[in-house]
Steps between C-alpha positions, in 0.01 A plus 500: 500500500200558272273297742633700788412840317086364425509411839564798596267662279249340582548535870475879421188482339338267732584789825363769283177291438464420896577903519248597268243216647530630860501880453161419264389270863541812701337744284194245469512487830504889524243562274212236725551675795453818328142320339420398843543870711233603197314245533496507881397910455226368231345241771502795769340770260227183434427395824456868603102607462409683220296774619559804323542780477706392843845418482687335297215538282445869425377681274897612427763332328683417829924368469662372796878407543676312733835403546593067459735222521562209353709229659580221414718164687694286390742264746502799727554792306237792375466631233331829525398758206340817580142593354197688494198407461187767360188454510238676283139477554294663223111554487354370152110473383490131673684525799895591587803385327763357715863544350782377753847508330820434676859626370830394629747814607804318519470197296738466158299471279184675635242295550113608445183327551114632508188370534143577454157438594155668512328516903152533520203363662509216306848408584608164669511607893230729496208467783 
C-alpha cells in the first residue's frame, strides 16, 4: 500500500515537471519568433540607404506601428499570439538610433522584447 501511494506521488510530480517543461518550450519558442520579427525590422531599417534627412532618416524622431503575428506549428496545429511591433528611429550626434520592440496583446504572460542599434554611413549594408 505504501509503495502504491510513492508511486503515485511520484507519477504526480513527474506530469507536473513535463507540464512545467513544455509550457517553458512554448514560451521559448514564443519569445525567438518575437527576436526574429525585430530582428527581421532591424535588417530592413539596415539595408535601407542612409541618406538623410530623407526618410526613415529625418531629422524627426519618427515611430511607426504595425500590427503582427506570431505562429507557430506543431503536428498540425498553430499557435498564434497577437502583437505589435514599434519601431522608433531617433536622430543622435552620429547617426540614427534604431529601437524595434515587439509586445504580445494576447499572450499570458505578456511577452516583450526590444532591440537596438545605431544606422549610419558607416553601418554594415551601406553603399
Amino acid at each position: 500500500m505504501v509503495v502504491m501511494i510513492l508511486i503515485g506521488l511520484l507519477s504526480i510530480s513527474a506530469i507536473d515537471t513535463v507540464t512545467l517543461l513544455d509550457r517553458s518550450s512554448r514560451r521559448q519558442a514564443m519569445h525567438t519568433s518575437a527576436m526574429e520579427l525585430a530582428q527581421g525590422r532591424m535588417e530592413e531599417l539596415q539595408s535601407t540607404n542612409y541618406n538623410p534627412p530623407l526618410a526613415p532618416f529625418t531629422a524627426l524622431i519618427t515611430t511607426q506601428t504595425a500590427n503582427v503575428i506570431l505562429a507557430l506549428g506543431k503536428a498540425g496545429t498553430n499557435i498564434l499570439m497577437g502583437g505589435l511591433m514599434t519601431t522608433v528611429i531617433a536622430p543622435v550626434t552620429r547617426g540614427h538610433l534604431v529601437t524595434v520592440k515587439v509586445a504580445t496583446t494576447n499572450a499570458t504572460p505578456p511577452l516583450q522584447v526590444q532591440l537596438q542599434t545605431l544606422i549610419n554611413e558607416k553601418s554594415g549594408n551601406q553603399p
